[in-house]
N, C-alpha and C positions, 0 to 999 in steps of 0.2 A: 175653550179647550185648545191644545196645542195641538197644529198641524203636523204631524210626520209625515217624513217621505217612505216610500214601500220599503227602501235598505233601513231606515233608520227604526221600522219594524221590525224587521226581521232578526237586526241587530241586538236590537232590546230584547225579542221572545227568545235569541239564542240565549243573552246572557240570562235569564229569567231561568231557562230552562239548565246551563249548567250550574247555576244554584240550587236549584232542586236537585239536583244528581250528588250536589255535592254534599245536600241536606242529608239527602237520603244514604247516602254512602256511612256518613258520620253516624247517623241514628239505626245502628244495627239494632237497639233493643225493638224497633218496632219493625214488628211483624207482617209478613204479605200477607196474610189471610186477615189481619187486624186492619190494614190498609184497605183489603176488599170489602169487609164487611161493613167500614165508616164511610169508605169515599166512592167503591165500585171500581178502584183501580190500582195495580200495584207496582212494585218495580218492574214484574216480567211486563205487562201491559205496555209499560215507557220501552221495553228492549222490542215489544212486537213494534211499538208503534215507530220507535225509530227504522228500524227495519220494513217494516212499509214506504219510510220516506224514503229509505236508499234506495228500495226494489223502483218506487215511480221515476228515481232518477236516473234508472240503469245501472245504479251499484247494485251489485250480488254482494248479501252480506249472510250470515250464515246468522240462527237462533243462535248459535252460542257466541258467535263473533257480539249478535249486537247485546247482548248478557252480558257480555265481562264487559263493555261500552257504559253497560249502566251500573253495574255491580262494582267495577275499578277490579276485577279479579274474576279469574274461572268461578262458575256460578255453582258446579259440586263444591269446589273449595269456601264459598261465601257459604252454602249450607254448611258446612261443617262446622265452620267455624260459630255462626251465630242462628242457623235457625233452630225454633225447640219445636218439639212434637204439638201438634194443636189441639185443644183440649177436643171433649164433647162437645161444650158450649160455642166454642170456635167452628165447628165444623156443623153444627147444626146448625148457628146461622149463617154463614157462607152458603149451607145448599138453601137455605130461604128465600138468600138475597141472591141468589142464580137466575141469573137470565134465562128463561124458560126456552127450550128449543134450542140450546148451544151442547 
């Protein structure tokens, strides 16, 4: 296996991760609640989680700051534009698959 150095990780998990953003940005037909119920995580999760890494670095970033970071846009405006109402089926397994105690 090939050695990397700790930048030449970081390097790669960045660009890995602005591919997914960019994935995701592209694939508005798929849904956050369709996201949470296959994988357990969704675009907002990527806006919390980036936003965690700002806060341990001493950037102040705001929920909505790091949502248009992952959306490419105000995340009312992303809903408007591409989210649909979630069905029954949608919303009864999300609370299934709910983390018990959140």
């Amino acid at each position: 296996m090939t050695t990397l150095t700790e930048a030449q990780k970081r390097d790669l998990e960045a660009a890995a991760f602005r591919r997914l953003v960019d994935h995701l940005r592209n694939r508005t037909d798929v849904q956050n609640i369709d996201m949470m119920n296959l994988a357990g995580f969704c675009r907002n999760c990527l806006s919390n989680w980036y936003r965690d890494a700002a806060e341990a670095e001493g950037i102040a970033l705001s929920k909505e700051e790091s949502r248009e970071i992952i959306y490419g846009m105000p995340y009312d405006e992303w809903r408007a534009k591409h989210q649909t109402e979630a069905t029954a089926e949608q919303k009864a397994a999300f609370e299934e698959n709910r983390p018990k105690g959140n």
